[in-house]
C-alpha positions in Angstrom: 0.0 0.0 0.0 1.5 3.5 -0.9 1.4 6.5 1.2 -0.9 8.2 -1.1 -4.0 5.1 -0.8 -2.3 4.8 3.3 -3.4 8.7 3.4 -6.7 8.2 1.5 -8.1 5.3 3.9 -7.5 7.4 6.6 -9.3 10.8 5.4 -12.2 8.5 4.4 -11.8 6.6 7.6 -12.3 10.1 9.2 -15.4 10.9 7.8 -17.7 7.6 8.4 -19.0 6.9 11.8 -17.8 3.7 13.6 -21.2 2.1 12.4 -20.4 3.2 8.8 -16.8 1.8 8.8 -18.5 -1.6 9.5 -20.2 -1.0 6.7 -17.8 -2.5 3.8 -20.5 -1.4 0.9 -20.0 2.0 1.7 -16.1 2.0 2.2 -16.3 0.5 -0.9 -18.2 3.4 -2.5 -16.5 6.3 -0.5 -13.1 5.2 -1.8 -14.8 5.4 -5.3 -15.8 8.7 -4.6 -12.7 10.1 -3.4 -10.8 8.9 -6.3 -13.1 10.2 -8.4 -12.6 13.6 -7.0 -8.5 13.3 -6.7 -9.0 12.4 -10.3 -10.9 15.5 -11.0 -8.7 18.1 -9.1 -5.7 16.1 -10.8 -7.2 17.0 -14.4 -8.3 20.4 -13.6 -5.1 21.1 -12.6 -3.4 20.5 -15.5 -6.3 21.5 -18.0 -5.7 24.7 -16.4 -2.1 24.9 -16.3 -1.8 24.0 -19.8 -4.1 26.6 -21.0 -2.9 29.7 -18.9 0.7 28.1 -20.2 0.1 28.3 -23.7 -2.0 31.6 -23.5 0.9 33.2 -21.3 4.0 31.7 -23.4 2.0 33.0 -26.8 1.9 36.4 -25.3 5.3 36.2 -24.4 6.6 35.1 -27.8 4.7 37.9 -29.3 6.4 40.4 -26.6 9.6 39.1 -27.3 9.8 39.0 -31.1 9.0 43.1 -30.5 11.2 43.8 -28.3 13.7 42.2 -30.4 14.8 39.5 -27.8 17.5 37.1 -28.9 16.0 34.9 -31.8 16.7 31.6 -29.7 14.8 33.2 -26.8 11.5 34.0 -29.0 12.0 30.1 -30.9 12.2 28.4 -27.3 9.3 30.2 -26.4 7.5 29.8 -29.4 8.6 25.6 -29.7 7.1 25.6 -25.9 4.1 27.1 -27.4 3.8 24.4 -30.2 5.1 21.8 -27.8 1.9 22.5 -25.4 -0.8 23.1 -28.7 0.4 19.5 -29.4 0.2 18.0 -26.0 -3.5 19.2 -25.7 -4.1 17.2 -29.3 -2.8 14.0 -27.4 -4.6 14.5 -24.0 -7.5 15.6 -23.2 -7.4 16.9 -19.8 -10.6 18.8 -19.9 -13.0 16.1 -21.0 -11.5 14.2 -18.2 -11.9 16.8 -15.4 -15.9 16.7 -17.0 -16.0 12.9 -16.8 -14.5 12.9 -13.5 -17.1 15.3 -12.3 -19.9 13.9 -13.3 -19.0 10.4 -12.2 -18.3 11.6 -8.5 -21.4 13.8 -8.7 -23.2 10.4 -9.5 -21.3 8.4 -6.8 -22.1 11.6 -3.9 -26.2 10.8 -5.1 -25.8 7.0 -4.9 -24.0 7.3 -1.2 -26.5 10.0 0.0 -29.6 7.7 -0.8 -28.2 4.6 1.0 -26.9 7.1 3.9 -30.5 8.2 4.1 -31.8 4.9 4.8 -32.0 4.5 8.8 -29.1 1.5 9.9 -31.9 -1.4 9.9 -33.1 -0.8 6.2 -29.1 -1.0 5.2 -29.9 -4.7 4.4 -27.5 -6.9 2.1 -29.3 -6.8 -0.4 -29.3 -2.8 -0.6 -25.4 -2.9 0.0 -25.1 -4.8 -2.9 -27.4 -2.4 -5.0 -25.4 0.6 -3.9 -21.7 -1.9 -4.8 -23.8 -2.8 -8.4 -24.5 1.0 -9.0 -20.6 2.3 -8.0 -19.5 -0.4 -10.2 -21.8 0.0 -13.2 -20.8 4.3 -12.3 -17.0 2.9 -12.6 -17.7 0.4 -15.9 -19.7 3.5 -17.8 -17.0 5.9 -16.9 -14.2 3.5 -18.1 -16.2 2.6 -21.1 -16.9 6.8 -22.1 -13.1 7.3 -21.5 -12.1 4.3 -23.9 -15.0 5.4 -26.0 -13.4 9.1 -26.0 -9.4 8.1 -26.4 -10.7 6.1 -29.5 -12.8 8.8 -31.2 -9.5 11.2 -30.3 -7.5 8.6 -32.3 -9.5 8.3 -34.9 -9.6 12.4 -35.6 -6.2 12.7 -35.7 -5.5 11.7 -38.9 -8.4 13.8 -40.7 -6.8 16.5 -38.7 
């Protein structure tokens, strides 16, 4: 176990009740959730990054080439410009901040409706509706980010 999943347990550990830790269903969907969201702030991050990068860096090339900055200073600066107009062809950091959110929007509705239900109508057989709908969540997600990679695949060459 790394530190990162050792650190993960324990915030999600912090946030269930002693009841709710007994509870392996919904362990099993508040780790879902919270990787969901890790994933999402991951994305976001560097959706962001990348965009303020290539807006600031095309600015700066512009700035440079009038203020007649060394030529290998304007060309890095320019490459770094190409380099991260390329990079957003390959990933796609944004659809996958949207995908995140929405699955851990749909895992949050799915853990608030069983955490609604009082401890006695938390039965088996509703733990292991809540465990079939955080899979199928996990399985539709997966499928719409293979489905996504392909269809980016497939444009690049018409591109």
């Amino acid at each position: 176990m790394t530190q990162a999943q050792r650190k993960q347990l324990i915030e999600i550990d912090s946030r269930l009740s002693e009841e709710e830790l007994g509870d392996r269903a919904l362990v099993h969907a508040m780790v879902q959730l919270d990787w969901y969201g890790s994933q999402m702030r991951r994305t976001r991050t560097k959706y962001v990054l990348s965009e303020a990068g290539a807006l600031f860096l095309a600015g700066a090339a512009t700035v440079l080439a009038a203020l007649s900055a060394p030529a290998w200073i304007t060309a890095t600066t320019a490459a770094l410009v190409a380099f991260l107009a390329g990079l957003r062809r390959i990933v796609s950091w944004h659809d996958d901040w949207v995908a995140a959110a929405e699955a851990r929007a749909k895992a949050a509705a799915e853990i608030a409706q069983y955490r609604l239900r009082g401890a006695a109508e938390r039965t088996p057989e509703r733990q292991r509706e809540l465990v079939a709908a955080i899979d199928a969540l996990v399985l539709d997600e997966t499928r719409m980010w293979g489905r996504r990679r392909r269809e980016k695949v497939r444009a690049e060459p018409a591109a």
